[in-house]
N, C-alpha and C positions, 0 to 999 in steps of 0.2 A: 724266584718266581719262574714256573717254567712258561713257554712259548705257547700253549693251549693256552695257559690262564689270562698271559698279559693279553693274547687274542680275542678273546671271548672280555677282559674286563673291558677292552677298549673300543667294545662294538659302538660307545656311544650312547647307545640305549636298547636297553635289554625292556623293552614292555610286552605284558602282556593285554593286548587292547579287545575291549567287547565294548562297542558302539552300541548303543538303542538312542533312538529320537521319539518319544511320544509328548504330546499335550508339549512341543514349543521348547520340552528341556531333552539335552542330548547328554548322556553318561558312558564316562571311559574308566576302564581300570587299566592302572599304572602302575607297572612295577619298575621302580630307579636300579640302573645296575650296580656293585658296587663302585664306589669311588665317582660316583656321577652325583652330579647336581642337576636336579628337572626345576624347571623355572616358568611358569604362566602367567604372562601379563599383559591384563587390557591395552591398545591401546586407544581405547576413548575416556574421556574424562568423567562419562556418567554413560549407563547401561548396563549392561551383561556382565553377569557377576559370577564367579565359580566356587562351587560350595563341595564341603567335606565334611563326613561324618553323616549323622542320622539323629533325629530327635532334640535331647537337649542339647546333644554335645553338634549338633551341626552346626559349620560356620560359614559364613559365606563373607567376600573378599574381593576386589577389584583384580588381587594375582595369589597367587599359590607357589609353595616353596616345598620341593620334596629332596629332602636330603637325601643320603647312601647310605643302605641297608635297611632301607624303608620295606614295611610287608606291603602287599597288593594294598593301594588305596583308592577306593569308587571316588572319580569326579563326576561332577555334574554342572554343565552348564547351563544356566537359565535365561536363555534365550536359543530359538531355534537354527542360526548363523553363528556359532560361536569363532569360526574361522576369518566371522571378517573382526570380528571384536578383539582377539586376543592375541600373542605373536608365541613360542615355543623356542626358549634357549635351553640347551643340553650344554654342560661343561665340563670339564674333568682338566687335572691337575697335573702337571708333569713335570719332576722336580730332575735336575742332573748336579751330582757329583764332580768331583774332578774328573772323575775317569767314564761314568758314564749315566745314561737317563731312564727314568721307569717304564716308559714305554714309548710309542709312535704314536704319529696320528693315523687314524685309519677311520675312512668316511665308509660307512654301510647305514643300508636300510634298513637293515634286520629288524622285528618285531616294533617299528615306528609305523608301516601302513594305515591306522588309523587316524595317524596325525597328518596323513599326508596332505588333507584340506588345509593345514596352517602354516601361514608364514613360519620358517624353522632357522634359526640360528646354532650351528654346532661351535662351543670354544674351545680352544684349547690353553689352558695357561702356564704355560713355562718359566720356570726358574734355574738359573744355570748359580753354581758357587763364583762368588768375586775371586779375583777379577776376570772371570771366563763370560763368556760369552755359550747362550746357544745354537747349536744351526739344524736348521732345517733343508731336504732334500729336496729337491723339487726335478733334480735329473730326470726321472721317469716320462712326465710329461714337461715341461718349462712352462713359466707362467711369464705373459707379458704383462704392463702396469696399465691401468687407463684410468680416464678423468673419476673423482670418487662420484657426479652425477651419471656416469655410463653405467649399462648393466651388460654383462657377457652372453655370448651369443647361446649358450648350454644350460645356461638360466643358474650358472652356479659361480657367484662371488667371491671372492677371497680377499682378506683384508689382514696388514700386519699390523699390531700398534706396539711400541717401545714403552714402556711403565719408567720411567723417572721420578724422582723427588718431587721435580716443580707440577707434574702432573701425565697423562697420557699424550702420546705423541702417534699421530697416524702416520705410518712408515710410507704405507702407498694399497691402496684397491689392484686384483690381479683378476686377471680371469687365467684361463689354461691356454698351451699351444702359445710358447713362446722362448724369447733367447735368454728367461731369468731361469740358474740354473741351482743355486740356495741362495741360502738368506740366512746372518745371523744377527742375532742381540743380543745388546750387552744387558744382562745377569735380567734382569723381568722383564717377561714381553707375553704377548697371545697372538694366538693366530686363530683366523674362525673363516666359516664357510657359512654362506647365508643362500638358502632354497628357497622362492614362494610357493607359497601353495599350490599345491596339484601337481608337481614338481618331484619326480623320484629321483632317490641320490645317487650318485655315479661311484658305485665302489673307487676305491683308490687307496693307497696309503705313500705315504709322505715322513722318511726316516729320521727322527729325533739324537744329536749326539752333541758331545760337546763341541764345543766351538776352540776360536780363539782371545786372546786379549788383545781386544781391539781400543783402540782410541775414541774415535766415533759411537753415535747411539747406533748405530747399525753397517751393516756392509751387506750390500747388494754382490752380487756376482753376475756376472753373463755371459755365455760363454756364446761365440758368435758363428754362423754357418759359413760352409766357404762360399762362394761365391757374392753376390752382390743382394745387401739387407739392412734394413734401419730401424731403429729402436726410439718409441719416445719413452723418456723418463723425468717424473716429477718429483718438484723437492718435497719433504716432509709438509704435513699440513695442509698441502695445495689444495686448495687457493686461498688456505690463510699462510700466517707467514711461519717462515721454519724459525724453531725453538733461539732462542735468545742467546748467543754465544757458543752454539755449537758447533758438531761436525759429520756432515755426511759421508760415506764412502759405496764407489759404483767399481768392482772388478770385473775386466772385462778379456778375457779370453780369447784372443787375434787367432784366426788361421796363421799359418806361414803364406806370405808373399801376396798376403791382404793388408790394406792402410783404412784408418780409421778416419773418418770425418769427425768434430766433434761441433754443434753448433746449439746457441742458445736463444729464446726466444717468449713472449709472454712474461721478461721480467719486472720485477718489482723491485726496487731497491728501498730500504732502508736510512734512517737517519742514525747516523751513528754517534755515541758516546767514545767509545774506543773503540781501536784496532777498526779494520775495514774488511768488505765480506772481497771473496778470493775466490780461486777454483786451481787444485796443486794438481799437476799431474806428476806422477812417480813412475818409473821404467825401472826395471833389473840394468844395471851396467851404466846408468845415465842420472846426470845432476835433478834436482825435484824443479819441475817447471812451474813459475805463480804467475798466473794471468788477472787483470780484471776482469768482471763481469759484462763488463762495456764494451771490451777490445774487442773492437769488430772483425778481427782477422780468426779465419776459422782454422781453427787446430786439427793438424794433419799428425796423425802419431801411425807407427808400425809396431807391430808386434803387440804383445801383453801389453796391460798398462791399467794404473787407479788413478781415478779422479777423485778427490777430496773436496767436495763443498763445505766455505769454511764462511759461517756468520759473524757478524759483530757485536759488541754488545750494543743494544741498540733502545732510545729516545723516545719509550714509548707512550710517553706521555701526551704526546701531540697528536691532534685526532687527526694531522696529514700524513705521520708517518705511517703505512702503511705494512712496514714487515718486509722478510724477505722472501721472496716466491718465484718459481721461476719453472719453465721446463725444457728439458735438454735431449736433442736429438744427434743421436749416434748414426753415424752411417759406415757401413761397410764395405770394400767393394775388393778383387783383384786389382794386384798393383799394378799387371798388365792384363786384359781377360775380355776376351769376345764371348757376349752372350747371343745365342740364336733363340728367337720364341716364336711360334707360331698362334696366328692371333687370328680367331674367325668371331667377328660382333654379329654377322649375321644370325647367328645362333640367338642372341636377345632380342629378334623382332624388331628390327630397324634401328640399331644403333651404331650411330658414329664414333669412333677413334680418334682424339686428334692428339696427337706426340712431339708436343714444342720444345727445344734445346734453347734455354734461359740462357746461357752462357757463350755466345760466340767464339771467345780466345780459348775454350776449355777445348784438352783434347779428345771430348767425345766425338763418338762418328754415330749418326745411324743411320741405315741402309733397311729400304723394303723391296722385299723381292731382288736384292743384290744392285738395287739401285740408290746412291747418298743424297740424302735428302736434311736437309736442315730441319723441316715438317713436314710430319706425317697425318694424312688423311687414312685410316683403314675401314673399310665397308663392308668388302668382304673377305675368306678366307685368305691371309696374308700368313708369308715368311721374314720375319724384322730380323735384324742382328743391330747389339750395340756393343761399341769396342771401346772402353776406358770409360764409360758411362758411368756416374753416381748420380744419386735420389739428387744433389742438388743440383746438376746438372741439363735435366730435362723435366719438362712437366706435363703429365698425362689428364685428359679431359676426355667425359664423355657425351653425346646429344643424343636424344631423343623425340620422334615425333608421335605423337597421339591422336588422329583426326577423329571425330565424330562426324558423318555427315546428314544418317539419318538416325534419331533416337530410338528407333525401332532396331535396327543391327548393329548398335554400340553394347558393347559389356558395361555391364550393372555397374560396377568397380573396378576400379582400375589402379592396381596399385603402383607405386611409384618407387619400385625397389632399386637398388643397389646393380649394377650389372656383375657378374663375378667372373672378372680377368684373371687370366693365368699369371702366377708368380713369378714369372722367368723376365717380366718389365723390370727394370730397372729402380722405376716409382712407381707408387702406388696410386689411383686414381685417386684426384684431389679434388676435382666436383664433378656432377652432372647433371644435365640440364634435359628437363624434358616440357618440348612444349605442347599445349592441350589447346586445340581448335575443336570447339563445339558448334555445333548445327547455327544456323543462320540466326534462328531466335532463341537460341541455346542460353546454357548458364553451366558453366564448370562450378563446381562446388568442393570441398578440399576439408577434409579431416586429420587429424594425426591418431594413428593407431593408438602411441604409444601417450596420448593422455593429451589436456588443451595444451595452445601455444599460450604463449606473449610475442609482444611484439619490442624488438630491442629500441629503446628509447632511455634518453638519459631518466636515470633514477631504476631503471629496471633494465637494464644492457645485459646481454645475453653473454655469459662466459662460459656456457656450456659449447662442447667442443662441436654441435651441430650446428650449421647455420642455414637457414631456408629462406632464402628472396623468390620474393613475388613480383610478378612485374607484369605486365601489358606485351603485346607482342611487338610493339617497337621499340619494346626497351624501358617506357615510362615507368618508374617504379612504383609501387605499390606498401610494400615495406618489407621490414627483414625481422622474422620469426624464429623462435627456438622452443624446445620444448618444458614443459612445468608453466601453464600460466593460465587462460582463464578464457580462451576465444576457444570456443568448440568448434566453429562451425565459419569456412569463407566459402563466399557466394560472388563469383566474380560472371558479369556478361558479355563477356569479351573473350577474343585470344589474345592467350597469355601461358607465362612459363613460370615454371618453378627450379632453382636451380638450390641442389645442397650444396654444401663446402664445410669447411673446416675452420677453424679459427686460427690465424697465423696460415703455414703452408702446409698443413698437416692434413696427415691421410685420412679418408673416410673410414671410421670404423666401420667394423664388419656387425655393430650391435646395432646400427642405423639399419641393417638391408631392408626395412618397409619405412620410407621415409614419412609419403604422407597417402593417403587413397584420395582417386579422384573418380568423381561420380560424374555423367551429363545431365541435368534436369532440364524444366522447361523453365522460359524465359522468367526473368524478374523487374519489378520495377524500378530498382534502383542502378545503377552501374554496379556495385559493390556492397554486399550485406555483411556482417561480422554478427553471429551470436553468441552472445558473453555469459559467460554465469560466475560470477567471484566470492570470494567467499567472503567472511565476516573478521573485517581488522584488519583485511588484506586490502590496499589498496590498491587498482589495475589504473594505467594509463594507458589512453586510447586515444594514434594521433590517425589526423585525415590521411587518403591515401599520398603517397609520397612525399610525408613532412620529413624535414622540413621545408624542400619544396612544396609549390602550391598546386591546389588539386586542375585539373582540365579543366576547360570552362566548361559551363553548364556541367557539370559531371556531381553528381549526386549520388551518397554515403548511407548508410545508417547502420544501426549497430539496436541489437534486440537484446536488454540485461533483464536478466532475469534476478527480481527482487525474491527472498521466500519470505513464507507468513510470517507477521509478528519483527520483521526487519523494515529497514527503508534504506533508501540508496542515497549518499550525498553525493553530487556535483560541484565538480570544481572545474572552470572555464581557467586554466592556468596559464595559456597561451594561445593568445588567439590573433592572428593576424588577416585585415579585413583591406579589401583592395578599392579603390574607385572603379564603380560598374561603370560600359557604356548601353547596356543593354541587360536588362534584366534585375535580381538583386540577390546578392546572396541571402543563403538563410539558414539559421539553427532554430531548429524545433524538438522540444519535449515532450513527448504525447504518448498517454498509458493506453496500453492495450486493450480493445474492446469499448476506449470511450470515444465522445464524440469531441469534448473539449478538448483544448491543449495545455500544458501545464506551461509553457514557457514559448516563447516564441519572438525570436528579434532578426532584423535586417541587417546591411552595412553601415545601415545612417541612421540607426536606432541605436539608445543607450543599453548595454547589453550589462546583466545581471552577473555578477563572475560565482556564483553561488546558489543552488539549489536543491530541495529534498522531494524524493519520490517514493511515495511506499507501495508500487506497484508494481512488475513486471510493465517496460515502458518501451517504446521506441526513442532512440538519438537521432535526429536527423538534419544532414547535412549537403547543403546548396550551393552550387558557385555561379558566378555571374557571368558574361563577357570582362576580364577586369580591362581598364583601360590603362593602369599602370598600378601596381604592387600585386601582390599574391593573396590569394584566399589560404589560411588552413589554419588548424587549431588542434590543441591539446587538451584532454579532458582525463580529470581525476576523478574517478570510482569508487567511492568507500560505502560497504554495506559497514548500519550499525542499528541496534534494538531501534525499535520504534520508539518513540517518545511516548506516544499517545498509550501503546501496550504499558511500557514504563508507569504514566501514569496511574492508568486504571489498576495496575498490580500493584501499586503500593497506596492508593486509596482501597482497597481491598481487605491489605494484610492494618491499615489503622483503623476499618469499621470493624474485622475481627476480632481485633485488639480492643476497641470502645465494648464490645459487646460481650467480650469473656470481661473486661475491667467491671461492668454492673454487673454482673450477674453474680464475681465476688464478692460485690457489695452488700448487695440483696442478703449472701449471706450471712455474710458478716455480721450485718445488722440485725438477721433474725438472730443469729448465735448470742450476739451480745444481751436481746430481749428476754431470752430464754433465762441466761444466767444470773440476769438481775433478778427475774421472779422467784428463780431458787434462792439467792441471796438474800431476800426479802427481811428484815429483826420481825419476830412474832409479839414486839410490844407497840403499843399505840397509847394514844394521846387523844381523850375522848373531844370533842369538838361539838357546841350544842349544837352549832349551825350543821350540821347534817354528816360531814364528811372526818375523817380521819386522817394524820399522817403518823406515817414510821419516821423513827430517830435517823438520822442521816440522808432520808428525802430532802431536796431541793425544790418540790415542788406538790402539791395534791393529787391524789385519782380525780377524774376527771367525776365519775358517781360512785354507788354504792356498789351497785348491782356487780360492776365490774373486778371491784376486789372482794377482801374479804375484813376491812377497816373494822367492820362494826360487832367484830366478834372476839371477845377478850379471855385470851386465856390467864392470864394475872394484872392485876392493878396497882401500883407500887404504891409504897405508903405516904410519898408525897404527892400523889395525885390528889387534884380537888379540882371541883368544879367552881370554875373562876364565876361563869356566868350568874349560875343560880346564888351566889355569893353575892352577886352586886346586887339582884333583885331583892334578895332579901335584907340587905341592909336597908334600901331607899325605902322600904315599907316597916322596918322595925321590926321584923319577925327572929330575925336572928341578931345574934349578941357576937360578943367580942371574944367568946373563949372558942378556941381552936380543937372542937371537940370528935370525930368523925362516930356516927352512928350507922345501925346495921343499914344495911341497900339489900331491897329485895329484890334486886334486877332493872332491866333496863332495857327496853327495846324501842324500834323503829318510831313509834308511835306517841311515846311518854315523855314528858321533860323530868329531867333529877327529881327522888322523891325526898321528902322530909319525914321521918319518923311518926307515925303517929302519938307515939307516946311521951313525947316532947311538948314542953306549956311554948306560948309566945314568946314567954318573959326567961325561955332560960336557953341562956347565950351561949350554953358548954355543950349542946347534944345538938345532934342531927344536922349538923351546917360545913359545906366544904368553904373549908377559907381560900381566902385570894392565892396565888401561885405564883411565887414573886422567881421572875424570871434572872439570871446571869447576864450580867456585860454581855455575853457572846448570841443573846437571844435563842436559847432554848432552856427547855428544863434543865435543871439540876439534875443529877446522876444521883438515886439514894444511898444513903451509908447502911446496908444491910448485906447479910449472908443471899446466893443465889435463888435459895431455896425459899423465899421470903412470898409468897402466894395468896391468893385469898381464898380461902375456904367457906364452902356452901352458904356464899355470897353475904361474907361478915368481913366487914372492914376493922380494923386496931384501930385502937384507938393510940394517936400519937400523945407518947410522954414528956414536949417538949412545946408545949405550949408556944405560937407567934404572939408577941404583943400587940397593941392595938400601931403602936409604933412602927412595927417592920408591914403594918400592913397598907398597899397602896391606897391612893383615893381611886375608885373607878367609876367611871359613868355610869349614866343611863343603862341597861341590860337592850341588848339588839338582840331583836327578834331573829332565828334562822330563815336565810332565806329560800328553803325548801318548805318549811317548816319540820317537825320532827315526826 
């Protein structure tokens, strides 16, 4: 394959894109390049749907799957934001040989512009031949590693994962502009780059070849600058734990006449089954060094050198072993080496310097302006030099002040960025502290750019590498915040300070530079307002200011959650501790917004409810007393969950719909089944002098005439007789014993059975239906005749089989019908 081709197959995505939005739906045409996989998937669980095709054959789908060599296919999405609903993976394959690999990575934006509204995922999936390993180049730019919650400062992510048996293993999150200089894996792995939306791509490319046979899921490399620089690095997984009997490897690249620091921090240790987790270090010329993880002496090494993190098999069965995790900071500096920096904080609008030396016996020096100072205060343009200095050896802090005095020539916003010091420091700055004095009857008010806080509290503790305390300006804390969580919005009326840091003694990243915004508004009535908004199944914990200490006296809290429709909020008082007042009383109040009543409302010396539901958007509100001896404060759990009462009314809903489709199947049913009886109906009947008729296999009579059609006979079988006119005639002597039947010349509504006229008194063989001697089973007898057996132009046969007087019953009296006839 020649160098155009692999170029052009490897753009990624070859589309040709024509956008329209009309009537709410937005349509793209997409062409896959080859050897690429296009990939669109919602991520909401219900909404926006993208469809393909036209007419019958249209379908629509929560995601869409365009394989390679796919023609131009029109999507459409049905809904007007399809970029906040859905994310865009592009993937392509890259397979290596012994000797060599199909192609490179290479990021371009070529013919993707119109996706550029969508979060964009590029992968790439590599397979190198056993037992090789692939590697990847990253010399061109270096990539440093950071926490997988960080995003990078160019909006463009990088992430390895290693493909094993037991499942994927995330190698490490990278951004660009740093001392990792490849990266290999052994035999399946991917590498991807991840854009948000609105976000164009940074040409680049990143050279695919084989690797080696390595022991480990992977090997890092780093190769280190001269002079004095430090590296954090995390183990696989971080902050779950690394893979179950594995092994990591970190190569690292030493100048000459530079020594390495090696030191560890944020560990987790493991319970272990066998063997124990390690860290080897290997040298060219020198024996393999095995340390514990614990040994708290910091490893000094020169020159080249691999560190080898080595786990155990490890006890996973206990919900306290936690796994192994950990992350490891490299320092590098000259063995002997003066650095000079010139440092002017003026330049950031009033910010202070302060350069503390941790280590007294250590033999750093530093000197400002050619004078040796143990600390350094810098204000304004300064010349430092530090001689033997490492990152562990000094620690750099910066201050800030913000006055507001009249709210009228204060700035609208004020952010709370990062100052950006020159790299010639030694370390990196580790926190900064800026304090915010607002107007007399002022209120500071404090947002995070980058999305709500939380506030670190057991069960929800902050391990993301930001950390932001809040405090009072003489220091009283307030609490200590991180970001992802559910407080949009602090309202403090006071001065007071916000200071960022690190977790452990690690540097501020450079993806923090807008920490928080601070605005000056006007006064408030509480000392401190928190507005919440959480989400659903998420539970938020919200303690008073400075828990576990207790709050000021009199000093008074509240917190505004916001419930949405069709939810309610549970409270949970988890922890509450209540002081003896000498003045005044504390107090917790629940009170919805816009009402007059209160939902909840207790003292110190009142029995307090530890449980409550609000289906409102509500105020929390919190009072402290004079105490005279213990502390006020407390701890409050947040859980939004369906309303109950919505719950109910929808599922009394979906059972009267249900009651109401169940009859109306009825209704049919029972007409169908009326229907099909009346077709069913036998066309013989069974005459009845009393007025009415039934058919053979009725259960029961019509109710009259008019209704059926009982009284109109199309044949009469030959054992028919009229029982009635039979009894009548015997009790009067008119008729005889012989079982004779004579002509009938009809028969209607109005007439009782006739008798022949030409028949005497005295003769017993003509004109008379005899008795009707019924079956055990009470109905008639079934006749012994051909089907075709009829009466013709209303002349009865005469039966050849004469009933004796013997088979004939005695019957009563003849009853009158009660309609009459």
């Amino acid at each position: 394959m020649s160098a155009p081709t692999i170029t052009a197959a490897l753009l990624l995505l070859l589309l040709t894109g024509i956008v329209s939005t009309a009537s709410g739906v937005q349509k793209l045409t997409i062409t896959p390049d080859r050897g690429t996989t296009f990939s669109i998937t919602s991520t909401q669980v219900k909404g926006c749907k993208v469809c393909t095709g036209a007419g019958r054959s249209r379908r629509c789908d929560a995601s869409l799957l365009l394989n390679e060599n796919n023609s131009p296919v029109s999507v459409e999405f049905e809904c007007p934001r399809p970029q906040d609903a859905f994310k865009v993976e592009i993937i392509r394959n890259i397979d290596c040989n012994t000797k060599s690999c199909t192609g490179h990575i290479i990021q371009s934006d070529s013919g993707s512009l119109p996706l550029l509204d969508f979060n964009r995922k590029f992968t790439w999936n590599l397979k190198a031949a056993a037992p090789k390993a692939f590697k990847i180049d990253f010399s061109g730019t270096g990539l440093r590693q950071i926490d997988p919650s960080e995003s990078c400062p160019d909006r463009h992510s990088y992430s390895l994962q290693a493909l094993q048996t037991t499942g994927s293993v995330a190698v490490g999150k990278y951004c660009r502009a740093g001392a990792i200089s490849s990266a290999q894996i052994l035999i399946l792995g991917s590498f991807s780059l991840e854009v948000p939306g609105g976000q164009k791509l940074q040409n680049g490319q990143f050279d695919v070849s084989v690797g080696e046979e390595i022991k480990s899921l992977a090997k890092i490399t780093l190769t280190v600058p001269k002079g004095t620089s430090s590296s954090v690095l995390l183990s696989p997984n971080y902050p779950d734990s690394f893979p179950d009997d594995d092994l990591m490897e970190w190569y690292f690249h030493v100048p000459d006449n530079h020594k390495t620091a090696v030191r560890f921090f944020n560990l987790t240790q493991p319970s272990c089954l066998k063997k124990e987790t390690a860290v080897e270090y290997h040298s060219k010329g020198r024996a393999t060094l095995v340390r514990s993880l614990t040994d708290p002496k910091l490893e000094q090494r020169f020159g080249n050198f691999s560190m080898t993190l080595r786990n155990c098999e490890m006890e996973r069965r206990r919900a306290d072993s936690p796994g192994l995790s950990l992350q490891v900071q490299v320092s590098t500096s000259s063995a002997r080496s003066s650095v000079l920096c010139k440092v002017d904080p003026s330049k950031a609008g009033g910010l202070f310097l302060y350069i503390r030396k941790l280590r007294p016996t250590s033999a750093c020096e530093m000197k400002i302006n050619s004078v040796t100072k143990e600390n350094i205060t810098v204000t304004s343009n300064s010349e430092l030099s530090f001689q033997d200095c490492t990152p562990e050896d000094i620690e750099v802090t910066a201050r800030k002040v913000i006055e507001c005095r009249d709210p009228r020539d204060c700035q609208k916003t004020v952010p709370l960025s990062l100052p950006l010091l020159p790299g010639c420091l030694p370390a990196p700055v580790s926190s900064v502290t800026w304090h915010l004095r607002p107007p007399a009857h002022g209120t500071v008010e404090l947002t995070s750019p980058a999305g709500p806080l939380r506030q670190s509290l057991p069960g929800q503790l902050c391990n993301d590498s930001l950390l932001i305390k809040v405090a009072e300006d003489d220091g009283t804390s307030i609490g200590h915040f991180c970001p992802q969580g559910a407080i949009q919005k602090i309202q403090i009326h006071t001065n007071m300070s916000v200071t960022a840091s690190n977790t452990g003694r690690n540097a501020l990243r450079t993806c923090y530079k807008n920490v928080l915004d601070a605005c000056f508004k006007d006064e408030i009535s509480e000392r401190y307002i928190f507005t919440v908004s959480s989400k659903k199944n998420a539970p938020v914990l919200l303690a008073t200011p400075g828990w576990p200490e207790g709050m000021k006296p009199y000093a008074t809290v509240s917190w505004i959650v916001s419930v949405p429709p069709k939810m309610e909020a549970h409270l949970m008082f988890v922890n509450v501790s209540q002081p003896k007042c000498s003045s005044r009383h504390t107090k917790i109040r629940v009170q919805r917004v816009g009402r007059r009543e209160e939902d909840y409302s207790r003292r110190e010396d009142e029995e307090a409810e530890e449980e409550l539901t609000v289906s409102e958007r509500f105020y929390l509100n919190m009072s402290n007393c004079m105490p005279e001896r213990r502390i006020f404060s407390a701890l409050t759990k947040i859980t939004l969950q369906d309303s109950k009462n919505f719950l109910l009314t929808t599922i009394l809903s979906v059972v009267a719909a249900l009651l109401v489709i169940f009859i109306i199947v009825l209704v049919v049913v029972c007409l169908v089944i009326r229907k099909k009886k009346k077709l069913l109906n036998h066309q013989v009947s069974i005459y009845n002098p009393n007025g009415t008729s039934f058919l053979p296999g009725q259960n029961n009579f019509p109710k009259s005439r008019e209704d059926n059609e009982s009284h109109v006979y199309a044949s009469i079988e030959d054992t028919l007789v009229y029982t009635d006119l039979l009894r009548k005639g015997m009790e009067i002597g008119v008729y005889g014993e012989t079982d004779t039947y004579r002509s009938f010349p009809g028969h209607t509504d109005s007439q009782k059975p006739l008798v022949s006229k030409t028949s005497s008194v005295n003769d017993s063989a003509d004109g008379v239906y005899r008795p009707f001697l019924y079956l055990a089973e009470g109905r008639p007898p079934l006749p012994n005749r051909p089907p075709s057996h009829e009466l013709v132009d209303n002349e009865i046969y005469q039966s050849r089989d004469p009933i004796g007087e013997e088979g004939s019953p005695r019957l009563g009296p003849r009853l009158e019908p009660e309609g009459g006839n």
